[in-house]
Each structure stands twice: as C-alpha cells, then as structure tokens.
N, C-alpha and C positions, 0 to 999 in steps of 0.2 A: 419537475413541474408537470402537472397535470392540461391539459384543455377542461374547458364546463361546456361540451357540446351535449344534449344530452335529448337522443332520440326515442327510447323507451319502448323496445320491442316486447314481444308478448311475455316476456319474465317479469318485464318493471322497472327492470333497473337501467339507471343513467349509463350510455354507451360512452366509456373513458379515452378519448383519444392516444391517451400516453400516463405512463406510472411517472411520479418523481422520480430520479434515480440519486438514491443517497451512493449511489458507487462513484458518483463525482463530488457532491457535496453533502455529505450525510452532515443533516440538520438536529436542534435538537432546540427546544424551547428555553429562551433565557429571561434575561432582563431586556429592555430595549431603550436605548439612549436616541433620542433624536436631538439632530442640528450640530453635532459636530464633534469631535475624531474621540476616540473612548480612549484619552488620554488619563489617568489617573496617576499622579506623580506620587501621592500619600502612599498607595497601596505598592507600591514598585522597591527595592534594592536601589541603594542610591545610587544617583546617576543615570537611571532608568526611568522611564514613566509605563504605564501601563495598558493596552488594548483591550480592555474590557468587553468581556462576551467572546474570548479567541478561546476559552476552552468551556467546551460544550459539557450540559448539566449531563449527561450520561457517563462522562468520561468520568466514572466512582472508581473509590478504593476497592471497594466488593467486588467491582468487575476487571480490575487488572490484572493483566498477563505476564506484565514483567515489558521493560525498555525494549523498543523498536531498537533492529538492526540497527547499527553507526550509518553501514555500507547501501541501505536501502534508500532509493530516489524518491525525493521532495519535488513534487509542483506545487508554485504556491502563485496568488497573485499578492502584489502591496500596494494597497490601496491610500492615492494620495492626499490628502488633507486640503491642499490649497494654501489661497495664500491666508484665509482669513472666514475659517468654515462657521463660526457661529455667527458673521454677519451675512452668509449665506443665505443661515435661515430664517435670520429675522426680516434681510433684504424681502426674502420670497414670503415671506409673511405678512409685510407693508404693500408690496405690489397688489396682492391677493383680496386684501381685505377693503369692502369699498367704502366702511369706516376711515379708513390712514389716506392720509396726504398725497400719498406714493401710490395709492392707487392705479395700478393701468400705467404707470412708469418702466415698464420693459425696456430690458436692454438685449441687443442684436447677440448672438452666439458668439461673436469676437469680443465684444464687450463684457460678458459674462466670464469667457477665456481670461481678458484682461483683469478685471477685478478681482475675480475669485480663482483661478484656477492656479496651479500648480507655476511658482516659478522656475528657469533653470538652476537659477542655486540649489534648489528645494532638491529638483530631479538628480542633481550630480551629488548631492551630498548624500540622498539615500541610495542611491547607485554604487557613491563607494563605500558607503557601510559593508550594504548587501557583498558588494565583490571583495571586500577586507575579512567579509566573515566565511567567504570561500562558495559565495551562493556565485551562480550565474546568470545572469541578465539575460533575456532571451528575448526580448520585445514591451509592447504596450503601449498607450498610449496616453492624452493627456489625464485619463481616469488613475490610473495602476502604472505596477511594471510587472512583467514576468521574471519570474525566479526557478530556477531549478538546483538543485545539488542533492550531494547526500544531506541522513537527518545530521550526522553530525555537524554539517554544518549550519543546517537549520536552528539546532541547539544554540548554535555561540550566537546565531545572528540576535533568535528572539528569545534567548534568558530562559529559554523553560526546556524539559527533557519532554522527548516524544516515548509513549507507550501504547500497548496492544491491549485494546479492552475490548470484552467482551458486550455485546448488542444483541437482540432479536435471533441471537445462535448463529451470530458471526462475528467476526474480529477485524474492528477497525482501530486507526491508528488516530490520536488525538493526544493534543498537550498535558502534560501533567499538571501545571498552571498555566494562569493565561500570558499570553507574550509578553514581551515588553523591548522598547524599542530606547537608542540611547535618547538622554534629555538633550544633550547636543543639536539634537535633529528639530528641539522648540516646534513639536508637534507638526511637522509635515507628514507622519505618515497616519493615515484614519484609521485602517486596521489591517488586519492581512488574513485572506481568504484561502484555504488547501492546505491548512498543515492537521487540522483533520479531513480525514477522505476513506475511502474504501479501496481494496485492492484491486482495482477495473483500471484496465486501461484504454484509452480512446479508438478507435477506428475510423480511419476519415475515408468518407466513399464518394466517386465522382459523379457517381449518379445515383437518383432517388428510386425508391420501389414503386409498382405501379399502384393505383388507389385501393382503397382497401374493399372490402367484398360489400354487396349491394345490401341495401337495403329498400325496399317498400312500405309503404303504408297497404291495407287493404279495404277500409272500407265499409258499407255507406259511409258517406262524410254527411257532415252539414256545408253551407254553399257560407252560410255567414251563419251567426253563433243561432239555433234554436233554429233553423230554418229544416229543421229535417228531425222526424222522431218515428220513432217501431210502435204503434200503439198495443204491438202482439207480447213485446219484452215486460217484465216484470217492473211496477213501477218503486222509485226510492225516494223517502220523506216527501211522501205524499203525493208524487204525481211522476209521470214519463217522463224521463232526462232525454234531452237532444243526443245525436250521435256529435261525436268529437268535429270540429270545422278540418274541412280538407288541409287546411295551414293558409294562414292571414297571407295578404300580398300588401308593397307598401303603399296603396292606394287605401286601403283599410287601417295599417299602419297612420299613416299618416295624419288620416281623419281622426283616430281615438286621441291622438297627443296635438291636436291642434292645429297643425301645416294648413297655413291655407298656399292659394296658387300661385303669391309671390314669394313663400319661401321656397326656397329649391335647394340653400348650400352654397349659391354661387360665388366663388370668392374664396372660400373654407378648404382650405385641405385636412383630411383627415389619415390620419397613418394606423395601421395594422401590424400588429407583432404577433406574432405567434412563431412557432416552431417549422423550421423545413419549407416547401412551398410545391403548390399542387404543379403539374407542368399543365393542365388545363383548365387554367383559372380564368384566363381570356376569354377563351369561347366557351367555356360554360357561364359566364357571367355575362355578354351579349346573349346567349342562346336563351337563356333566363330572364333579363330585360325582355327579349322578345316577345316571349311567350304570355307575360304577365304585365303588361301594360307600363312597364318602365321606360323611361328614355334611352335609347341607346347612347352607348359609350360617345363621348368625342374623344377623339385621335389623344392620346398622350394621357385623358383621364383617370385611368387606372395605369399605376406603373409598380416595378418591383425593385427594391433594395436586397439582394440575394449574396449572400457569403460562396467565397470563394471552393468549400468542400463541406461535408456535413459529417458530422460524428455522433454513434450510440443511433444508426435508423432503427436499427432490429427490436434495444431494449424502450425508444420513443416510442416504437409501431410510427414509421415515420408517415403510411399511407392513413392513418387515421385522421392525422394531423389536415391534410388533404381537404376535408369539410369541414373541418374549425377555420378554415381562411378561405373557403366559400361560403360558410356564413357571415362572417364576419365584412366582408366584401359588398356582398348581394344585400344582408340588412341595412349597410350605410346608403349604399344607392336608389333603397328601395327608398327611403325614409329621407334622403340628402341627395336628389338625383341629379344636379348640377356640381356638388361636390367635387374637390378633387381626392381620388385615393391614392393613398402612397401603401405598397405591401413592406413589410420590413422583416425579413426571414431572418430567424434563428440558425444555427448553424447544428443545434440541439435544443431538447427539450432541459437541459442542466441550467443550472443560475447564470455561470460563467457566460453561456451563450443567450442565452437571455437577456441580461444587463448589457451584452456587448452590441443586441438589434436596440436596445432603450437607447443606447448612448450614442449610435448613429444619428438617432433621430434630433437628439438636444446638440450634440456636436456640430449637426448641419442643419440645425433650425427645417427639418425635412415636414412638419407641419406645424399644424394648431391645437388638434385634438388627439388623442392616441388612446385607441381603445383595445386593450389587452384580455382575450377570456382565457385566462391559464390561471392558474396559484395552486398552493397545499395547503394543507392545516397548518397552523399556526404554533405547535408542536415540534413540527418540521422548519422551524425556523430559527436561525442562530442571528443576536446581535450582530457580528462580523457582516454578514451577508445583508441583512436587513440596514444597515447602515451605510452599506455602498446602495443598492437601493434609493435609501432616502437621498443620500447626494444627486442622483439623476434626478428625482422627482423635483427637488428644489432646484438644481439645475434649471429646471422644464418651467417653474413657476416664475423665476426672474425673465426667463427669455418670454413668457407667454403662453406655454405651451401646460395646456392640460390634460391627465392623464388619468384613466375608467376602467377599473379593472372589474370581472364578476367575482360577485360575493360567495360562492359554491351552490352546489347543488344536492348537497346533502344534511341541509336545513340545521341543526346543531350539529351534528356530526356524533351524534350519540351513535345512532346506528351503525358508524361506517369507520369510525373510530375506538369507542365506547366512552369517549374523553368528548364534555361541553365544550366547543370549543370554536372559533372563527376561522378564518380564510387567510390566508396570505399572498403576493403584498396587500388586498384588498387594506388588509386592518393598518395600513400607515396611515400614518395623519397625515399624508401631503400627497394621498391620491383621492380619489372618487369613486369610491364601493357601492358597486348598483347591484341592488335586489329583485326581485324577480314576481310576480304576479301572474294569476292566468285573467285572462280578458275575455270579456262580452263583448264583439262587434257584429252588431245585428242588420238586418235588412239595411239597405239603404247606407251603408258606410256608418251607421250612427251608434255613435260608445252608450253602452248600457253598463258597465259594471265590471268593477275589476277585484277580486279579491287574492290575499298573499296567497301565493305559489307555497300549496301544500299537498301531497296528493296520496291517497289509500286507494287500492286495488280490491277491490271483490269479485271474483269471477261467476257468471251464470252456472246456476246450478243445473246439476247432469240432467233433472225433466224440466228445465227450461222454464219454472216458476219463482225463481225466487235470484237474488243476489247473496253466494254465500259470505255467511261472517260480515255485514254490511258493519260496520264503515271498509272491511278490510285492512287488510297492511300498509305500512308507510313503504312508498314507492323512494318520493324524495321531496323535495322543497328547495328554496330559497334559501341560502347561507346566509348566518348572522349571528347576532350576539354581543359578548361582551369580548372585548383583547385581554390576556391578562399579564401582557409586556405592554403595550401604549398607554401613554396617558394619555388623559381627556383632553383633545383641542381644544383652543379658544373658543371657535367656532359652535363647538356643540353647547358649550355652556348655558345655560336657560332655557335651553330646547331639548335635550335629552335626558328624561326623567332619569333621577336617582336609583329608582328602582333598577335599572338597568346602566345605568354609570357604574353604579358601587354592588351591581350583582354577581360580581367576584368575590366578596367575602371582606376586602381589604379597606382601609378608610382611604383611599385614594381613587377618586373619579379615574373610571379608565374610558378610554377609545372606544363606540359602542359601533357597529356595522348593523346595514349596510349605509349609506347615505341620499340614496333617493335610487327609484326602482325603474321597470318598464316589462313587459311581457316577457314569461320566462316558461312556462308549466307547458312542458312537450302537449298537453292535449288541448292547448288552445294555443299553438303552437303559429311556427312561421313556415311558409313553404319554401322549399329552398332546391334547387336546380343542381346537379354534380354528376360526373363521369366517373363510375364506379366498377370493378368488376364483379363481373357475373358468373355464376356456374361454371359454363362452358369456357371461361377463360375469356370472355371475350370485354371489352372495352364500351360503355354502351352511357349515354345521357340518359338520368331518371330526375322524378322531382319526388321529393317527400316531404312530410312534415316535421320538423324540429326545433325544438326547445333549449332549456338551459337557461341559467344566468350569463349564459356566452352566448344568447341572443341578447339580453336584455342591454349588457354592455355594448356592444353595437347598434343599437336601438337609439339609446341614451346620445353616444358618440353621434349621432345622423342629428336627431335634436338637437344637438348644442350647435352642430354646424349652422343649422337653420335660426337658433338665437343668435349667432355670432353674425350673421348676414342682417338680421331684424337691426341688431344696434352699429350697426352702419361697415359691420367689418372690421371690427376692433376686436382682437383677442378677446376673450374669455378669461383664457387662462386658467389657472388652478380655481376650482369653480366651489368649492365646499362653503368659502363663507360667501358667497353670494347665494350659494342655492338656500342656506341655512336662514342668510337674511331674509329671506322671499316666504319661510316657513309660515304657516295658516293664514295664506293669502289665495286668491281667486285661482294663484299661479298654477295649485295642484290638485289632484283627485288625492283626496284621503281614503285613501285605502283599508278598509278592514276586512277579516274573514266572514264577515255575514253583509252582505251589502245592501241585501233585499230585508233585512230585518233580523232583529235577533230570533234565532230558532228554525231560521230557515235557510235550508241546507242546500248544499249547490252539487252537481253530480254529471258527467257527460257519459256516453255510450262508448267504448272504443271494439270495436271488430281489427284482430289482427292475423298475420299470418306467426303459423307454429315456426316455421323456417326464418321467418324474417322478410322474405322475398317472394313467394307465390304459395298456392292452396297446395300444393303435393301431400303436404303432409296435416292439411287441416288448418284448423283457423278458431280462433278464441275469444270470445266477445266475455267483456268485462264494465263493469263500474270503473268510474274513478273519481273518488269524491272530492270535491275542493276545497281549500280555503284548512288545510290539518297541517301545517309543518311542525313538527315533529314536538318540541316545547315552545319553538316559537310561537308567535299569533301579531295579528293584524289587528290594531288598536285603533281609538281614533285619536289623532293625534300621532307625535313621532312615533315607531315603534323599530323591533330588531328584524321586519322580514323585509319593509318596502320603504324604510326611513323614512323622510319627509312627504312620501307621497310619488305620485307619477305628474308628466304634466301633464296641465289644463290647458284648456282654450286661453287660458288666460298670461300662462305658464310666454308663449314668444313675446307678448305684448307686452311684456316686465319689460325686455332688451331693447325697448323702443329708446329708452335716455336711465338716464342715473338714478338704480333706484333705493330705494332703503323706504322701510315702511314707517 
C-alpha cells in the first residue's frame, strides 16, 4: 500500500511515501463479493464449499512453472466468517441508512462481538481442521488465525495445488484453483489470505529510521489565493495568474467548508492509520499549532496506538511515512481543533498490517471517524483481501464508526498505470472516497471557488516570455472513476449518472468514486510543519506546502467531527447514505472545472527549487493549470473527481436534527 501525500517538487510528480509490496500480498484484480464469506457450495468437490477470489486472475496456464515445492513454507491468514456475516451487512446497512428504522441503532464493540463475531465452536472447529490438515496455528485474533506449515499441507487443508507462475519477470507462488474449505465447517471461515505471496520474507526492526530528507517550498507565495502576482511573467488565457498560496492554515480551512466558532470537534474522536509512526509527531504538532494560530494540544489529546515492532522499513521507506501522519494529524486539528485524535500505527505498509491497525480501532471502539490516506489501484486488489476489508468496515458501521479513505492522486491512472482505473479500499461500498479539488481562499478568510484537482505543468520559457507548450503536462489529479469489481450501492442509486455507473462496458451498475471531496491539488495546497533531514545530516523543523487526496481525507475526517458535534454528539457513522441523501441541497459547493464560467481557465505561478531544498542549484518557475484531471472532469452535478460536491456553509446546519430532503 501506497500513502497519497503528494508534495510536488520541481519535476511534477506526486512524492510517494511507500510502494505496495506485492512481496507480502501480491494482488491481482477479480470479482468482488460484498457482505459475506465467498462460500460457493455449487462450484466446490463435494463436501466442500468454495472461497471465491483465493486464486488470483494472473495465476494463468501460460504463465506456469510447474507445482511449488511440497517442502517449502506457507504463511497464510484464515479469515473468520462469524456467526452470521450476511446479517452483518445488512445490520450495517439499516444502521447507516437514515431512510430504515434502525437508523443510529449502534451497538457497543462487545455487542457486535456478541452478535456477529466468531463463536468458540466456530474457532475450535477450524483450528482442528487447520491442525488435522498438518497446518500450525500460531496466533490471531477475533478477525483470523495464523497458519503456517509446508504447501503440502496447505494443499490437503484447502483442496487446491500450489504453483509457480510467472508475473512482471518474477515468480510468485499462487493456487492452481481457488480453495475450498470442508462444508462441515457451515461457513465459518470467510476466506484465507497468503497462500499467494512472493518470495520476501519479513524483517522486524525495534526501531524506526530517522525522517526522510527535507523538503522546501521556494517561493514568492501568495498570502491567500490572488493576493500576490509578477506583472513582469508572461500572461495565461488571458491575464497574469497569481503565484501559488504559501499553503492554506486551518483558520482558512475552516472558513471555506463552513466552521463557525462553536464548532470546534468537541466530543469527536478521530483516529488515524497510516504506516509506521513519526517519533516527532508531538512537538512537531504543538510546534505547528503554535505557529499558525491553532489551539494547543490539551494533555492526553493526541495519543498513539503503536505495534509492538515493525517490518519491510527499507521496502515502505518507513521515514516517508513520517509526513503522511503529520499531515494527517495537523489537518484534523487544524479543521477539528477540540477534537480528540487517536494515531493508530501500522506495523507495515502490507494489507496484513494494515487491516490489523483497522481492527484495533473496531475491536476497541478507539473512535468515531477514521481517516486513512493510503490505497493501490484497484488492479492490485484480490477478492480475499478486499473481503476481509469489507468485514472491518461493516464492523465499523454497526458499532458507529465511520471510515474516509483518499481516492488517489493520479486522477484515472492512465498515466501511472496505463489501465482506467480506481483506488483501493477507496472503491468499497462501505467506506467514504474523498476526492480532491484545488481551492480559492482569498483575502479576508472568504471561499471564492473550487475547481477538481487536475493539474498540467508548463515551464517558463528560456527568454522568460512565454509558457512553453501551455496547458503543459498532466502532473496529477484527484482519483476516480468507475470500480470494475463493486457494484453499485444502494446509496448511489439516482444520483450517479449511468453514464458513469455503466461506463465499464458491462450491463451492471458498478460502484463509481470518489464520494464527496475537499482540497487536494499540492498548489493550492495545506501548510504543514515536520522534522525532516537535512544535507548536513542534521535534524531540523521546516514548514511546507502539501497536497494530495491525503490531505483531503483528513480534511473531510475534521468536518465530520464538527458535524458530529453540530447534531448533539451522536455518531455519524458510515456517512455515504446520509452524505448522498443531502445531494443538491445548500449542503455543498458543486464543484466544476471552470467555476468562473465556461472558457475560463484557471492557472497559478509556482517558483521552486532544482534540489527541493534551497537555490544551490537554481530554481524553476512554472504554470500550473487547473481544473485538467486527466479524463476525468468536474461536472455540475455528481461527478468522478469531487462526487457530491465539497461542504457548504450549509453542509454543519444539515446535522442540526434528522434530515432527509
């Protein structure tokens, strides 16, 4: 899994915290089954039923090598079912929806336990499967269990042969059919995760690397959006574009999405996932409030949930990770500054450690809102995986708790892929995919105009008259589009045009992203405070400006706290069909690529440094045009860069009592 921080130094390109590493979970694009365990009794050997989505679309005849070793070691997880996983999700679907009875009917983390999770019988009887079939148990908890042995006994447990297929010019090992587990077991296990994998194996380190190397902004800025222009630079579609704003603070934040001075968060806890965890997330996050007119900390307000050792720093870049949970931190406070934050660290940037910081959170009810900026392409994602997933998220939705991941930052992903395609988890139907915008916040704290997060690079020409190649190149954009594993939720239903429901090809309405947006586009960017190294080795506080849909998720995440405070302190929760029901109401700014009119194009100034960090080596002044992601586009009405819109002024006053239009 990836971070969406995405600061955009003088090349263009979004700065990526961490690669996926398919050496733990190599992923591959399937079907996707939501709401409960990919049992298929038809398709299985009798006496068997079937896990559906356990063998990955790559793993082709064309590409086999011939049977895995007998002798060679299996880590697998298996994944528990519960006691009763399709009323899971219809549970989380009644709670969620402010249409159903059930409405706002949460139940406590014990209670969800009780209802739906995993009985003893359940656990002892797949325990002795697993140890009948020669596997060994080696931990887990009420999600899974740990499994290890050789493949051959992974064969007997789950009915299919393991092989060596060839990939991307490497050789990973994956089932030859998909598993199947015995019918005996009347569906307790949902599916099992590791028996494809790559040949890496873990490293666990007791301590983290220092932050990763600095970065700067260089400069002129604007103080607040147009407040600053070169009358000597060349001008674009028709007139001087402002230099890039120094990076919004949440006092300006606040002001565009509505905040007035008694919402603050008070009440709301918000929790944070991400990978690894800075060691100077503290006092760079007092040091930052300081500076920028936020509230300081009270005692106990920021806390960490942190794993006992961490694995894969080197192939995460675990110091990148670093300012993806300072931003993440510093946006909610800036935006939710009574808030309480909970950090909830990864042990890795992998699934496995990923899901295991989600399932702390639902297991200990550890907040209300959870805003995640990490995913892959949707490519990279296998039923199996995406199904334990979805069990957390409904999890999350019975208990209250709702959960915002960003929609990527490389707007279809034609460029960075060469495959249309979405985000993951963004694209489940039982999270909250926030999309991304650049914003107008001008004199005086006051929103002028937001258009979707799309952005082209044209650099000043070498006699300093012209912008070559104007629009330029695509830089990056807002993540979105069409899933082409999810179906279409309830929720979207007579809100998201056909056009892009059924613009996969297929007669089946699919899942469309993002779901509602908030500032994302590095050049109308957030400022944000962190402890980074420098040249000299040395250790040093800077502040810069940064973007991403991994600001905007956290963005979002600060809003909801403030809604959730507005209607008296009553969860949210999974917030998709309330935000859906609210759609073309006063709630939101409808969002399009031309905001000032059709034909009228939008453009800032950026000056950066060649190195990243000071003039040594020169400095680069460029265009960057707005409002271009890639095929996406900013419509009026729902669309695939910024969904339903951003919030209005209007957007906290919905949360005042029960609404429906």
């Amino acid at each position: 899994m990836r971070s969406s921080a995405s600061r955009q130094g003088p090349a263009g390109s979004g700065r990526r915290a961490a690669l996926g590493l398919a050496t733990v979970l190599p992923l591959a694009a399937g079907v996707l089954a939501l709401g409960g365990p990919g049992a298929q009794a038809d398709s299985a050997p009798p006496g068997r039923d079937t896990l559906s989505g356990t063998k990955p679309t790559w793993a082709r005849a064309g590409s086999d090598r011939g049977a895995t070793d007998d002798g060679d070691k299996v880590t697998a997880r298996v994944y528990l079912a519960g006691r009763d996983a399709k009323g899971l999700a219809a549970y989380a679907k009644a709670v969620s929806d402010p249409a159903s009875p059930d409405y706002g009917g949460y139940l406590s983390a014990r209670q969800t336990q009780a209802r739906f999770g995993p009985t003893r019988q359940q656990k002892d009887a797949v325990t002795a499967w697993l140890e009948d079939s020669g596997l060994r148990v080696t931990g887990g908890n009420r999600h899974y269990l740990s499994v290890t042995g050789e493949v051959a006994a992974a064969e007997r447990a789950f009915g299919t042969q393991l092989h060596d297929y060839g990939k991307d010019g490497k050789v990973y090992r994956a089932p030859s059919k998909a598993a199947t587990v015995p019918a005996s077991l009347n569906g307790a296990v949902l599916t099992v995760v590791g028996l494809d994998n790559a040949p890496k194996r873990a490293k666990h380190d007791e301590t983290l690397p220092p932050p990763g190397p600095v970065f700067r902004n260089a400069g002129p800025f604007s103080a607040s959006y147009g407040s600053r222009t070169d009358r000597s630079l060349p001008s674009a579609y028709g007139a001087k574009q402002p230099y890039a704003v120094k990076g919004y603070t949440g006092k300006q934040l606040r002001a565009a999405y509505g905040a007035r001075s008694r919402h603050t968060g008070k009440g709301v806890t918000v929790a944070i996932t991400d990978a690894f965890a800075s060691p100077t997330i503290a006092a760079d996050a007092a040091r930052y409030a300081r500076r920028n007119g936020d509230p300081a900390y009270r005692k106990g307000q920021l806390t960490q949930v942190l794993p006992a050792d961490y694995r894969y720093t080197e192939e995460c870049d675990a110091g990148g990770w670093y300012g993806e949970e300072t931003l993440d931190v510093e946006a909610v406070h800036a935006v939710a500054p009574a808030a309480d934050i909970t950090y909830v660290g990864g042990a890795s940037c992998t699934d496995n450690d990923l899901l295991d910081a989600l399932a702390k959170v639902v297991d200990n009810r550890l907040a209300d809102i959870v805003s995640n900026s990490w995913g892959d392409v949707e490519a990279n994602e296998t039923p199996d995986v995406a199904a334990a997933y979805d069990q957390i998220f409904q999890q999350g939705a019975v208990e209250g708790i709702g959960f915002y991941f960003s929609s990527g930052d490389n707007g279809d992903n034609v460029a960075s892929t060469g495959t249309k395609q979405v985000d993951t988890p963004a694209n489940s139907a039982w999270v909250t995919a926030v999309g991304g915008t650049s914003l107008a916040v001008g004199k005086g704290d006051r929103y002028q105009w937001e258009t979707g997060w799309g952005t082209t690079k044209a650099a000043l020409s070498a006699d300093g008259t012209s912008w070559d190649s104007l629009p330029g190149t695509y830089t990056s954009g807002a993540g979105g589009g069409t899933s082409r594993t999810v179906a279409q939720p309830f929720y979207q239903r007579g809100v998201v045009p056909d056009s892009l429901a059924l613009a996969g090809g297929g007669a089946t309405r699919q899942r469309v992203v993002p779901d509602i947006a908030a500032v994302a586009d590095p050049n109308t960017g957030f400022l944000v405070g962190q402890t980074q190294t420098f040249p000299d080795g040395s250790l040093r506080y800077g502040e810069y400006r940064i973007g991403g849909t991994s600001l905007a998720a956290p963005v979002i995440a600060g809003v909801q706290a403030l809604a959730q405070q507005a209607r008296g302190g009553r969860p949210i929760g999974f917030a998709n069909p309330s935000l859906y029901d609210r759609y073309g109401t006063a709630a939101y700014h409808d969002v399009t690529d031309h905001p000032l009119g059709a034909g009228v194009s939008l453009g800032v100034v950026r000056v950066d440094y060649v190195n990243g960090y000071d003039d040594s080596e020169g400095l680069v002044t460029s265009l960057r045009s707005l409002g271009r992601d890639s095929s996406l586009h900013a419509v009026v009405g729902y669309d695939d860069v910024t969904g339903v819109g951003t919030p209005a002024a209007g957007y906290l006053a919905s949360f005042g009592g029960h609404h429906r239009r």
